[in-house]
BAFI-439950 format. One line per field, with one value per atom (N, C-alpha, C): residue in one letter; atom name; x, z negated, y. Coordinates in steps of 0.001 Angstrom, whole numbers, plus 500000, padded with zeros to 6 digits. Atoms other than C-alpha are relative to their C-alpha. Example, Ala and Ser with C-alpha at 12.3 -4.5 7.8 and 13.67 -1.06 7.14 Angstrom:
<sites>
aa [A;A;A;S;S;S]
at [N;CA;C;N;CA;C]
u [500890;512300;500900;499180;513670;499230]
w [500000;492200;500000;500060;492860;499270]
v [498810;495500;501200;498810;498940;501090]
</sites>
This chain:
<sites>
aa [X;X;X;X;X;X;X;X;X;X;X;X;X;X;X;X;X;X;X;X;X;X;X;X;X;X;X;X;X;X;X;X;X;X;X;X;X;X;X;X;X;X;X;X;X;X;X;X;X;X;X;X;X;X;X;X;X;X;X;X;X;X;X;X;X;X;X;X;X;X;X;X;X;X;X;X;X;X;X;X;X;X;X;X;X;X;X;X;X;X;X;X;X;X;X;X;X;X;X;X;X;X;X;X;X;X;X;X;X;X;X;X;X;X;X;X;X;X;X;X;X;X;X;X;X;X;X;X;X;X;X;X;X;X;X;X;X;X;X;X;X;X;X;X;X;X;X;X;X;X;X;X;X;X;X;X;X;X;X;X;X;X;X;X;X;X;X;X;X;X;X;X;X;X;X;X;X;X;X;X;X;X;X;X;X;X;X;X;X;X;X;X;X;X;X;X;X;X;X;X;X;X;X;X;X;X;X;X;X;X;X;X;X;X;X;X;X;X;X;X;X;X;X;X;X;X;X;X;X;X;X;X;X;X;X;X;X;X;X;X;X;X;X;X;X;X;X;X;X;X;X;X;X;X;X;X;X;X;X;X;X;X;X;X;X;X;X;X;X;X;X;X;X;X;X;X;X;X;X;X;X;X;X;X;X;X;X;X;X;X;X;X;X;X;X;X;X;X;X;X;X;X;X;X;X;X;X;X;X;X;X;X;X;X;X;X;X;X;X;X;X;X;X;X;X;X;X;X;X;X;X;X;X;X;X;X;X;X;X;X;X;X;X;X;X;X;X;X;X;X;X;X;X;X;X;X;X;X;X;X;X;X;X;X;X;X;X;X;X;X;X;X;X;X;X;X;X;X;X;X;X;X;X;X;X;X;X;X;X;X;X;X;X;X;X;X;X;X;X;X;X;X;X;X;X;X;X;X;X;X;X;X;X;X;X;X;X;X;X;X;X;X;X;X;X;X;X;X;X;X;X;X;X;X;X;X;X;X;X;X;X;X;X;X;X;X;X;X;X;X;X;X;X;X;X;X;X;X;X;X;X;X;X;X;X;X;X;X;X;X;X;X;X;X;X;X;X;X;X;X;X;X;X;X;X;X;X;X;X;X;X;X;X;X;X;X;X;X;X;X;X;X;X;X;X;X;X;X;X;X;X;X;X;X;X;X;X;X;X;X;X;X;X;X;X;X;X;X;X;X;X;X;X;X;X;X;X;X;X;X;X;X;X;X;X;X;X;X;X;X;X;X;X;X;X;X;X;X;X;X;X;X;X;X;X;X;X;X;X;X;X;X;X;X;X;X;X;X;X;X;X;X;X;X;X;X;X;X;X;X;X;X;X;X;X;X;X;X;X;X;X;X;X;X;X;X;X;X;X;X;X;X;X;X;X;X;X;X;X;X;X;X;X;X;X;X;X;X;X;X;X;X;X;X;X;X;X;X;X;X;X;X;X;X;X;X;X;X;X;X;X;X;X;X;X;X;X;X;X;X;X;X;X;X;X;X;X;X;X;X;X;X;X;X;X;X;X;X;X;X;X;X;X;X;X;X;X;X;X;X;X;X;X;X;X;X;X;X;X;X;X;X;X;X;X;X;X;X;X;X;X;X;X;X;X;X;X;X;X;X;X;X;X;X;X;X;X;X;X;X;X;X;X;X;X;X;X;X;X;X;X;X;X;X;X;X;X;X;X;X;X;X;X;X;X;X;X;X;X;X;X;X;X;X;X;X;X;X;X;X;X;X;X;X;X;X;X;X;X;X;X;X;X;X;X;X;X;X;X;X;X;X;X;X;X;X;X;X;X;X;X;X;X;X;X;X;X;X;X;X;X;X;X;X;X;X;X;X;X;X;X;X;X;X;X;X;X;X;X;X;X;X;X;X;X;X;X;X;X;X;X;X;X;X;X;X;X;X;X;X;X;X;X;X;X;X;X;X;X;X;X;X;X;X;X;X;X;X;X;X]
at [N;CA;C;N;CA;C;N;CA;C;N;CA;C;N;CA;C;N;CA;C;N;CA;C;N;CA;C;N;CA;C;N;CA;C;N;CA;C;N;CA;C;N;CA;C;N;CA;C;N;CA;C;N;CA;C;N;CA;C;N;CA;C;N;CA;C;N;CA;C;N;CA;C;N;CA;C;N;CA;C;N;CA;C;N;CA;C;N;CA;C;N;CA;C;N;CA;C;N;CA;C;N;CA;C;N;CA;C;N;CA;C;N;CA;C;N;CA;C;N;CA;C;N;CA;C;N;CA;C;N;CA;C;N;CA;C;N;CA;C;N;CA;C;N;CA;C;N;CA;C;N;CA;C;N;CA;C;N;CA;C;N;CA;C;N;CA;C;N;CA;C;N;CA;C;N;CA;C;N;CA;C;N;CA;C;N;CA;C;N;CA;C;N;CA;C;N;CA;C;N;CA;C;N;CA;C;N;CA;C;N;CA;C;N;CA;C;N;CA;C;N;CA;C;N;CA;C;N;CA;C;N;CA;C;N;CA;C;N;CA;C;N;CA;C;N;CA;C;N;CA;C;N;CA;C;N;CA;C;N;CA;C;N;CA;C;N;CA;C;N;CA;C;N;CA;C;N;CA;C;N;CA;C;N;CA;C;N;CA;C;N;CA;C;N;CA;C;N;CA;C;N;CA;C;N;CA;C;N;CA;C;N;CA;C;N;CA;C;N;CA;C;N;CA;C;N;CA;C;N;CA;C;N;CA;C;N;CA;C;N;CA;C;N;CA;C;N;CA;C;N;CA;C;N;CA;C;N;CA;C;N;CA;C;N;CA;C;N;CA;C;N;CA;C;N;CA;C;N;CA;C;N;CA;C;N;CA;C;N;CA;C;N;CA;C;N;CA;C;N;CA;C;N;CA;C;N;CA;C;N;CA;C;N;CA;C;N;CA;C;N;CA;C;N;CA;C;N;CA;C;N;CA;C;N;CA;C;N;CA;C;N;CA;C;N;CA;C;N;CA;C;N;CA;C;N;CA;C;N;CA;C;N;CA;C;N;CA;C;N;CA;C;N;CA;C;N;CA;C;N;CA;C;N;CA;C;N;CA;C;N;CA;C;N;CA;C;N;CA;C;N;CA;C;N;CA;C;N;CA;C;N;CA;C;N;CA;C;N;CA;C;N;CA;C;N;CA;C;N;CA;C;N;CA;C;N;CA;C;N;CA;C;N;CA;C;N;CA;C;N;CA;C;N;CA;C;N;CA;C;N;CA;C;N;CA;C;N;CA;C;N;CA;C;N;CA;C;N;CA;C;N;CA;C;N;CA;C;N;CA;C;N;CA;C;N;CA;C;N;CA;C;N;CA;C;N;CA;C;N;CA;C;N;CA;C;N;CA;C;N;CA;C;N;CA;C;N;CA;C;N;CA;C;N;CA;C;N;CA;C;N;CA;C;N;CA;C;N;CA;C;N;CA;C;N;CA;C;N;CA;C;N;CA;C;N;CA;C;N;CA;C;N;CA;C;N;CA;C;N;CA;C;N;CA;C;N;CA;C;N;CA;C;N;CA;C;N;CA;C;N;CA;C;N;CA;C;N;CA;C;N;CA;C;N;CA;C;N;CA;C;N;CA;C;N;CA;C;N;CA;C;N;CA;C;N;CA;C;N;CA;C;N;CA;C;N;CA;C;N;CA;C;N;CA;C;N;CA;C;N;CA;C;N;CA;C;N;CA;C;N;CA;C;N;CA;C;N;CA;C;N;CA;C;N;CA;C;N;CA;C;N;CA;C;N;CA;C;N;CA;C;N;CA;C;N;CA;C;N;CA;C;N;CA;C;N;CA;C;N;CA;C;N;CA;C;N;CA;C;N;CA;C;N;CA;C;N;CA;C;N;CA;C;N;CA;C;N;CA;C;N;CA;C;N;CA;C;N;CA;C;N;CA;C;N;CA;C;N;CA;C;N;CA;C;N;CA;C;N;CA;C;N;CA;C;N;CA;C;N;CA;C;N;CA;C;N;CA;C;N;CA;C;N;CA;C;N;CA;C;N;CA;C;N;CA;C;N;CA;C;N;CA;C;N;CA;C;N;CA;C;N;CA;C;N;CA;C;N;CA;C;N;CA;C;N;CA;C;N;CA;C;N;CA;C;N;CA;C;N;CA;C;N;CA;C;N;CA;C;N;CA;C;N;CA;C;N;CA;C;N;CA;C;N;CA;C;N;CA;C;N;CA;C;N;CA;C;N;CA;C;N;CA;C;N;CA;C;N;CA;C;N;CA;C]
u [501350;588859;499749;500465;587463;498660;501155;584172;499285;501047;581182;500617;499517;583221;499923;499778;582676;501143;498020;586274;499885;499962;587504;501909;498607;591193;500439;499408;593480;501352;498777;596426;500563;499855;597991;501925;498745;601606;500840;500154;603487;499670;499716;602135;498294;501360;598062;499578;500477;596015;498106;501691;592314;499830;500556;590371;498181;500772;587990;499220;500983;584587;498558;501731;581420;499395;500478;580404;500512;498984;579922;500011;500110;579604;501350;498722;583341;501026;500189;583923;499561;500226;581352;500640;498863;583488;500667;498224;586788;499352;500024;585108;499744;500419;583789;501164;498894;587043;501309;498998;589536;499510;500173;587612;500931;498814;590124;501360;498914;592800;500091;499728;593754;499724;500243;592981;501527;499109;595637;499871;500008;596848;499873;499979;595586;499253;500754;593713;500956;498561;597465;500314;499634;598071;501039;499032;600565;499614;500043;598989;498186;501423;595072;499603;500474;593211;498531;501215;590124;499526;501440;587316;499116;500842;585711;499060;499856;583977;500749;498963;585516;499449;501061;582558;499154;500840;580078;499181;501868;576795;500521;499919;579064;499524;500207;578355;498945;501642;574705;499726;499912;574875;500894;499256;576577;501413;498599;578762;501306;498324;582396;500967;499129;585522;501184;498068;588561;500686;498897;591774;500361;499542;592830;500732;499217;595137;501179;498557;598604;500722;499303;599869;499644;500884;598211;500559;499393;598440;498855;501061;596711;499118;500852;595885;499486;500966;594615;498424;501427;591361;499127;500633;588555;499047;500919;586425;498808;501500;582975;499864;500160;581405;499544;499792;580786;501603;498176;585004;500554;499139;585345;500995;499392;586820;501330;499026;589549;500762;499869;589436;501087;499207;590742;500860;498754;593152;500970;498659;595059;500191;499525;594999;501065;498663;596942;500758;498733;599120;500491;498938;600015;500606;499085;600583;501085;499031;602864;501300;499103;604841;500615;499333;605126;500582;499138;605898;500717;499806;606612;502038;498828;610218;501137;499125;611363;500061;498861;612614;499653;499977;612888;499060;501528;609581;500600;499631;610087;498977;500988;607234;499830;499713;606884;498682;500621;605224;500951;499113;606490;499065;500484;605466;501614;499091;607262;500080;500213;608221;501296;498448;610684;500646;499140;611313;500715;499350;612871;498489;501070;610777;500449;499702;610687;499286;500647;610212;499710;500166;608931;499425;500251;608920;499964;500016;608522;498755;500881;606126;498450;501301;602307;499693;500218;601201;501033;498606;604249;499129;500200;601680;500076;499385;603411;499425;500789;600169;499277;500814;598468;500521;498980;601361;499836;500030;601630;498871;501127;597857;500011;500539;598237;501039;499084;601124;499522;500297;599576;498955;500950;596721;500597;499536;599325;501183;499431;601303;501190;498995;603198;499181;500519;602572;500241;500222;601484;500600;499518;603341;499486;500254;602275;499663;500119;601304;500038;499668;601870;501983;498664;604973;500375;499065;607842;501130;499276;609670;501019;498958;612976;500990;499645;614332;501585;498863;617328;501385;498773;619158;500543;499613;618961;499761;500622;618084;498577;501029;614748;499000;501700;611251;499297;501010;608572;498538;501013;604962;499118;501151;602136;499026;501198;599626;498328;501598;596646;498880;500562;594275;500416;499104;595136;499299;500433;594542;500105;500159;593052;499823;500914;592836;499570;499965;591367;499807;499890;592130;500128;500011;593127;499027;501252;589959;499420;500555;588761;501006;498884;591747;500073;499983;591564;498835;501922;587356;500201;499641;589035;500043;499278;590555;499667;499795;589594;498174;501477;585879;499400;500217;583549;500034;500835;583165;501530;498924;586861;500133;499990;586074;499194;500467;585621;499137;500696;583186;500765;499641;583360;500197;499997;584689;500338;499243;584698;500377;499492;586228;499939;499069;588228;501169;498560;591513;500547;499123;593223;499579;500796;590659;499466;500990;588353;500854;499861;589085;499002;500544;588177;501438;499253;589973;499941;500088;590881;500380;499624;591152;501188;499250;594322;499942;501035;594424;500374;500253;593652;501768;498570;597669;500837;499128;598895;499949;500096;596923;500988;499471;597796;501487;498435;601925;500594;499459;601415;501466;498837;604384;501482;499497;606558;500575;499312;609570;500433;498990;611677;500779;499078;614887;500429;500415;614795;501174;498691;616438;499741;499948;615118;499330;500752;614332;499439;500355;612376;499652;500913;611267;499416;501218;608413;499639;500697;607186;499042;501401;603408;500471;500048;603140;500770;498854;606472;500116;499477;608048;500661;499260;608788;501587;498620;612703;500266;499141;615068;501135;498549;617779;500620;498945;620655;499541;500294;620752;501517;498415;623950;499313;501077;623524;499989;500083;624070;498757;501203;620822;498843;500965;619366;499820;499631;620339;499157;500186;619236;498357;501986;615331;499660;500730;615294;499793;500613;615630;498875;500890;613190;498811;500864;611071;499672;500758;610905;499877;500771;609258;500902;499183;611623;501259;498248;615159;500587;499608;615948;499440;500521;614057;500575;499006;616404;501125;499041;619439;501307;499315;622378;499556;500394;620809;499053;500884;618479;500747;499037;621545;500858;498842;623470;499143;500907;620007;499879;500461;619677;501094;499314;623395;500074;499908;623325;499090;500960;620185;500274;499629;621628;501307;499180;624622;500066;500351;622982;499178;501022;620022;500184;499833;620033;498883;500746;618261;499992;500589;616159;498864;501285;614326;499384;500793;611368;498853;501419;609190;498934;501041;605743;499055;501732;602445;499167;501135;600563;500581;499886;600674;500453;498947;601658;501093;498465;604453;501353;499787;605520;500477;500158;604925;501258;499420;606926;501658;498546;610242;500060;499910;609673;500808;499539;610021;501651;498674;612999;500848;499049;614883;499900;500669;613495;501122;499357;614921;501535;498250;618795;500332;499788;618037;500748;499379;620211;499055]
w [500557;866217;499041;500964;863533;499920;500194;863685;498473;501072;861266;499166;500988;859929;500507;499790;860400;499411;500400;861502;500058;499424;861434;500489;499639;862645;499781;500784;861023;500960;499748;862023;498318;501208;858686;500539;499201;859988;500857;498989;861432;500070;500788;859993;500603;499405;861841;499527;500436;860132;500583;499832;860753;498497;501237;857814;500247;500378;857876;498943;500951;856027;499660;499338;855244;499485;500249;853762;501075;498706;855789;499126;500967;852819;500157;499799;852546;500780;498707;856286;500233;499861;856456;499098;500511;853562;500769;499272;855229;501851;499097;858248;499587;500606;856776;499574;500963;854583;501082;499123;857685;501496;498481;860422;500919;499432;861110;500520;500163;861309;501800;498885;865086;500079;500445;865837;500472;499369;866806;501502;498774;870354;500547;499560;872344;499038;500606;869099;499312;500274;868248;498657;501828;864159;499993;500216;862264;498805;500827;859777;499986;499797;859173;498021;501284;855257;500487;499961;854725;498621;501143;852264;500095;500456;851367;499100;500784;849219;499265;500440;846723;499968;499777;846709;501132;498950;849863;499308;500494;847011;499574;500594;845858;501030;498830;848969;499797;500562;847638;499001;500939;844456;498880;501020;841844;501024;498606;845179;499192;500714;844417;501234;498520;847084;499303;500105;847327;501485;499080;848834;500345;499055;851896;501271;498781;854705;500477;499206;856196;498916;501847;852677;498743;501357;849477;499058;501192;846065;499807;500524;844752;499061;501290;841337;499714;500387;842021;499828;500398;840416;501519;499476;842395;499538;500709;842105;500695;499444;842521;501204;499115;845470;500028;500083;844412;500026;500016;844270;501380;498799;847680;500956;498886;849217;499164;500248;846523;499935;499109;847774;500875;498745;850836;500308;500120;849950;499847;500880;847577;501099;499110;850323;501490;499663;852475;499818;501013;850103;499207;499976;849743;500770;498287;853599;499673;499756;853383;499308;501283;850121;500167;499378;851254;501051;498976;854586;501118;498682;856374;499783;500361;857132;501267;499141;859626;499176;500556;856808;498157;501229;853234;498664;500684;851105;497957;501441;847791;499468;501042;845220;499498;500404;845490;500630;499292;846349;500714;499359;848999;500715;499700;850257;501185;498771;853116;500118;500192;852977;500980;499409;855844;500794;499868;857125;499188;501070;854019;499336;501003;851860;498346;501899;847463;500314;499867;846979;498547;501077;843520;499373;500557;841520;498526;501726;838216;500098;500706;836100;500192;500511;836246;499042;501381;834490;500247;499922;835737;500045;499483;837401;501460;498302;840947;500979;498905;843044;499899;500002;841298;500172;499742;841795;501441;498555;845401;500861;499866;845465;500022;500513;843963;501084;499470;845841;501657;498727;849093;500527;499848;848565;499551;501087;847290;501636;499395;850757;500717;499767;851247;500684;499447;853674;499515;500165;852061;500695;499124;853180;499464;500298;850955;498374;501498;847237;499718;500213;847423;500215;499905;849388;500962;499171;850713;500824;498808;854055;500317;499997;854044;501190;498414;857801;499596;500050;857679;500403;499205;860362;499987;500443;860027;498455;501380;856315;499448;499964;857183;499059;500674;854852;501507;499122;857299;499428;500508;856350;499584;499824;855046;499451;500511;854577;499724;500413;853378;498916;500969;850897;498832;501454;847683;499375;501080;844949;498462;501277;841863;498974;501146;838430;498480;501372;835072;500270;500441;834297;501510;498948;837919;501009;499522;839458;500058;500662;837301;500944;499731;838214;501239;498145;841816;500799;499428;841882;500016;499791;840867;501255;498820;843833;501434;498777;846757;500393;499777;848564;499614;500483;847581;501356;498917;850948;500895;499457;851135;498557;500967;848049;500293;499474;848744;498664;501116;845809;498640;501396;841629;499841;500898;840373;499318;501708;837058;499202;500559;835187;500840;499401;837477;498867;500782;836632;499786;500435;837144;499518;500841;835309;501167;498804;836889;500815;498905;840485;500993;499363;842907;501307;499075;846265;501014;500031;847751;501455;498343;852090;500190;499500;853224;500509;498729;854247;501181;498455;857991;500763;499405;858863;499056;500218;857191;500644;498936;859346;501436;498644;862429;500611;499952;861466;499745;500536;860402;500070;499555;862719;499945;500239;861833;499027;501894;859192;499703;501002;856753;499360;500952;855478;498501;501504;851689;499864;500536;849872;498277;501587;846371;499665;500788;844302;498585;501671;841039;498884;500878;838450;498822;501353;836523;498953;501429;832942;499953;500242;832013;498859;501567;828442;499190;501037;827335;500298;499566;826757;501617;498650;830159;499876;500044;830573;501018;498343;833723;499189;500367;833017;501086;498903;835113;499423;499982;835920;500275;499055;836362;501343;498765;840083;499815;500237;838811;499104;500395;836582;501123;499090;839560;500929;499269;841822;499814;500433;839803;500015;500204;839023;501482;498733;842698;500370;499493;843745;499332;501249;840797;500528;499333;842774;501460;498105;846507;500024;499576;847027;501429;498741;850167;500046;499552;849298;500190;500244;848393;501522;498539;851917;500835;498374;854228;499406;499807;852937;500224;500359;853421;500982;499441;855889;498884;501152;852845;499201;500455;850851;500017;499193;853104;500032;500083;853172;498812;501503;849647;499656;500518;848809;500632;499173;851359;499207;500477;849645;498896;501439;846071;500021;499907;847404;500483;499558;849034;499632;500224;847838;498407;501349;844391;499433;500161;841905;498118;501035;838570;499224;501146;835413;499650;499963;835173;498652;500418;832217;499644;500330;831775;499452;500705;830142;500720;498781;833185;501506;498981;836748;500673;500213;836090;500109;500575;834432;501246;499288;836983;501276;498993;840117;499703;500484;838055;500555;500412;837360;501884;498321;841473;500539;498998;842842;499762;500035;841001;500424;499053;842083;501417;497997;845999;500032;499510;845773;500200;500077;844966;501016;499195;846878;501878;498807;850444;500970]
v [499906;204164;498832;500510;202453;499697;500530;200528;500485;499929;201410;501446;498715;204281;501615;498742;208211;500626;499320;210173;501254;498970;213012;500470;500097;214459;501456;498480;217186;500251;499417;218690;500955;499751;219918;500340;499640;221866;498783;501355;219120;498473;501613;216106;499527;499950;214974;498747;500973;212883;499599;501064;210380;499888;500647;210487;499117;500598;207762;499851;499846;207744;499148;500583;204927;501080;498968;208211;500964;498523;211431;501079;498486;213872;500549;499414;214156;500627;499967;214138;501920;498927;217174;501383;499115;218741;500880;499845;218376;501269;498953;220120;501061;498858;223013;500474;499565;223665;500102;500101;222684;500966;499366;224597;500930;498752;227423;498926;501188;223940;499840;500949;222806;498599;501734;219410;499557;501019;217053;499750;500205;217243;498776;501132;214454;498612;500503;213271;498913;500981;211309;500351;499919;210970;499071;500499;210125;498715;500998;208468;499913;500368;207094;500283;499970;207867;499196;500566;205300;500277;499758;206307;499074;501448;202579;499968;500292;201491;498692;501024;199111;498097;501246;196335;500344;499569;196459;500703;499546;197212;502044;499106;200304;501151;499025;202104;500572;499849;202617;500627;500326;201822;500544;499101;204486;499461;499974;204968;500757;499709;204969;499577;499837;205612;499707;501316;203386;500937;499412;205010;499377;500618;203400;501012;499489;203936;499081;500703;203122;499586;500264;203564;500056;500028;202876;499551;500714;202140;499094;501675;198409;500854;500008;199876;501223;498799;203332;499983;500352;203430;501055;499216;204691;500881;498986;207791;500043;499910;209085;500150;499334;210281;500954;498511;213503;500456;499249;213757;499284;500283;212298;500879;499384;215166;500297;499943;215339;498124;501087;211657;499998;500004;212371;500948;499137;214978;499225;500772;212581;499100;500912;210117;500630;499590;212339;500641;499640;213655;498831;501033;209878;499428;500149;209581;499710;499026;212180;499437;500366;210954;499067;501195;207470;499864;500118;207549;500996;498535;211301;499354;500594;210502;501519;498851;213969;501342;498856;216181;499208;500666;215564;501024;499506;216063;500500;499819;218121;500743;499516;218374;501313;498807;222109;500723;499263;224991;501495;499323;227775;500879;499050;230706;501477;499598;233108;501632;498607;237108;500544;499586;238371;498905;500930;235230;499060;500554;234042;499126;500832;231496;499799;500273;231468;498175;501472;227222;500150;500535;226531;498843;500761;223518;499637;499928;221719;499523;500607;220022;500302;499566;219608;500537;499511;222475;501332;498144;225194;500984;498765;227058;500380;499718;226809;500079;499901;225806;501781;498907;229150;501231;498857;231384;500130;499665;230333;500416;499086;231333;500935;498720;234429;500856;499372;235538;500049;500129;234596;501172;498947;236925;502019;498649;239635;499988;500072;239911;499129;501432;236277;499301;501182;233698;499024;501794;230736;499051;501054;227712;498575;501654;224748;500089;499935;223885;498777;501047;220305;499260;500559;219491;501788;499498;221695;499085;501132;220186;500687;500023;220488;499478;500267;220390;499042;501162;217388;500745;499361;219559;501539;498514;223153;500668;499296;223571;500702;499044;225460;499254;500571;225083;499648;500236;223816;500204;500245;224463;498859;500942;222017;500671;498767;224661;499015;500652;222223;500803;498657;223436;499967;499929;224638;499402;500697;222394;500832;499486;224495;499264;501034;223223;500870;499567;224257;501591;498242;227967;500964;499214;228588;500589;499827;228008;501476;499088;230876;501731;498643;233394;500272;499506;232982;500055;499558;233165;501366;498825;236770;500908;499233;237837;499204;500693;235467;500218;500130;235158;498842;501460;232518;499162;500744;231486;499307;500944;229952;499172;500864;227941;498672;501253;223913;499781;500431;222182;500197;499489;222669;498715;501817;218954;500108;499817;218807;498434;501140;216201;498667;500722;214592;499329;500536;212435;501495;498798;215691;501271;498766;217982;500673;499207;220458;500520;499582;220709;500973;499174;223335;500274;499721;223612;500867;498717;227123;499732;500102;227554;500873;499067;229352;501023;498607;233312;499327;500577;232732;500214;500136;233897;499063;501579;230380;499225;501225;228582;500192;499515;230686;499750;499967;230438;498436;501148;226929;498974;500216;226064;500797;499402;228823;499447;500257;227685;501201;498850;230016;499668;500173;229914;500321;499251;229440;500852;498690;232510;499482;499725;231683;498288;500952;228711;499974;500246;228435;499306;500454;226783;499893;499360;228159;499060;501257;227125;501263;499427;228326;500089;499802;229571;500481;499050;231377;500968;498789;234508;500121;499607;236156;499682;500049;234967;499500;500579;234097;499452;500189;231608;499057;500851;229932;498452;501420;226413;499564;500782;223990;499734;500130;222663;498517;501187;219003;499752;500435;219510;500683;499763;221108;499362;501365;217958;499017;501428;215400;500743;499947;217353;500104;500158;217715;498627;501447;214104;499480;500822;213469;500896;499334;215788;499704;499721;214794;498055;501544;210863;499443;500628;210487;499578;499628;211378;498312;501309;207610;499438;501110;206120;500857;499357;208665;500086;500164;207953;501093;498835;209984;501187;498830;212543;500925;498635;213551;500288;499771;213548;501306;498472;216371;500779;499318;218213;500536;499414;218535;500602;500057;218953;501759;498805;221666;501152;499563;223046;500969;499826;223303;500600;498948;224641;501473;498341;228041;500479;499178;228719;499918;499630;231005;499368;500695;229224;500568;499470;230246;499125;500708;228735;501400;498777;231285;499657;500150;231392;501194;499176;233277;499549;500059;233924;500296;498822;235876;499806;499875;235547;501383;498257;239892;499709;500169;238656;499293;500867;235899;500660;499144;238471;500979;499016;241314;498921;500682;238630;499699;500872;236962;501469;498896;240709;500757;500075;241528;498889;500822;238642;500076;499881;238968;500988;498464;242364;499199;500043;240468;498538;501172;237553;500343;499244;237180;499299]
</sites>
C-alpha cells in the first residue's frame, strides 16, 4: 500500500499490476474500462505504476501526471490530467518492456483462430493495433496489440489482452463496427495523436490465459498497393530483436526462442490500403498456413 495515494489492481494475462493515483479520475477510468478483468489473486503484482504529480502545486494547479513506478524513464515529459488514463497505460506498457523477464516480449500484435495465432509487427503506423481490432470483431481472438509473449520453452504466444490503443483514423473505423459503450475517453492531441482506447470482445478476457501456437507472421505496411512479399530470415532476425525490449536482458534463452521462432513460423511483408484488402491477403495465407 501506498500512503495518500488511491489504488487500483489489474490482472492483464499473466503479468498483475497496482496502479497508483493522487488523482482518482484515472483510477475510476481504469475501473470502468477493466471491469470484465480478474483481479490479482491474493492482490500479489508484479509490478507497481504511480500517477504523481511532478511539483506538489501541480496536483491542483493545471494538474499534470508524472510516470512512476518500479521502472521509469527520468526524461519522460509529463501529461495532462485529462490523458491520465493513457497515463497509466504507458506506465504499464513500460513495466512490461523493462522488466517482464518469463518469455520474450515482441512489439506486436496477435490474435488466435484454431488454436493457431497470426503475430504482426512493424512500424508505428503499419496498422497492426487496428487490424488486430478489426479482426477480433470479425471471428479471431484477440490476444494483444502492444506486446506478443513469446513462451522461452515451448514456443507458444501468451496473451496480454489490455486495451486496445486507437489512434487517428482508427478511432473512426472501429466507432464503425464496435459499441460505444466499450469505448474508454476521446484524447485528442496527445504525444501520440488522437487517442481513444477500445475494451476487448468479452472471450479475450475470458481466454486471457489460453496461449497459441504461432502459424503466421506479418508485417504490414499502411498505404500501398495490396502485395505479399518474402523475407530473408536474417532480415527477419535482426527487425525482430529491434522489436522485442527484452531479447538483450535474457540472454541466450531469448536467443533459442527467437531462433526457434524464425525458423518455423511462415513469414510475410504485407502491404495495403484498406483493412478489406488486409483481411482478403490474411485469409488467403491462413488457408496455406500449417
Amino acid at each position: 500500500m501506498m500512503p495518500g495515494l488511491n489504488q487500483i489492481s489489474l490482472k492483464i494475462g499473466p503479468a498483475a499490476f497496482r496502479i497508483a493515483s493522487a488523482w482518482q479520475q484515472p483510477l475510476d477510468q481504469l475501473a470502468a474500462l477493466y471491469a470484465q478483468y480478474p483481479a490479482p489473486p491474493d492482490d500479489i503484482v508484479d509490478f507497481t505504476v504511480r500517477l504523481e504529480p511532478e511539483k506538489p502545486w501541480r496536483r491542483h494547479i493545471r494538474p499534470s501526471v508524472h510516470i512512476g513506478g518500479d521502472f521509469w524513464l527520468p526524461d519522460a515529459a509529463p501529461l495532462p490530467l485529462a490523458q491520465g488514463l493513457l497515463a497509466a497505460e504507458m506506465g504499464m506498457n513500460l513495466q512490461m518492456a523493462l522488466g517482464w523477464r518469463r518469455h520474450l516480449l515482441l512489439h506486436a500484435s496477435s490474435v488466435e483462430k484454431d488454436g493457431r495465432a497470426l503475430v504482426m509487427t512493424g512500424l508505428s503506423g503499419s496498422g497492426k493495433s487496428t487490424l488486430s481490432a478489426m479482426l477480433a470483431e470479425r471471428g479471431w481472438r484477440f490476444m494483444g496489440d502492444e506486446f506478443a509473449l513469446l513462451s522461452l520453452d515451448t514456443g507458444d504466444i501468451f496473451p496480454f489482452p489490455r486495451l486496445i490503443s486507437l489512434k487517428n483514423q482508427a478511432i473512426a473505423a472501429m466507432q464503425a463496427v464496435v459499441s460505444a459503450d466499450r469505448f474508454g475517453p476521446d484524447m485528442k492531441q496527445t504525444p501520440k495523436g488522437d487517442i481513444r482506447h477500445l475494451v476487448p470482445p468479452l472471450g479475450a478476457i475470458e481466454r486471457m490465459d489460453q496461449s497459441a501456437r504461432p502459424a503466421l507472421l506479418l508485417f504490414p505496411r499502411f498505404g500501398y498497393a495490396p502485395a505479399l512479399r518474402d523475407m530473408g530470415q536474417s532480415e527477419i532476425f535482426v527487425r525482430l530483436t529491434q522489436a522485442s525490449t527484452n531479447y538483450v536482458a535474457l540472454g541466450e534463452p531469448g536467443f533459442r526462442a527467437l531462433t526457434r521462432f524464425v525458423g518455423t513460423v511462415p513469414v510475410k511483408a504485407m502491404d495495403y490500403q484498406s483493412t478489406e484488402q488486409a483481411e482478403e491477403l490474411i485469409q488467403a495465407l491462413w488457408s496455406e498456413a500449417p
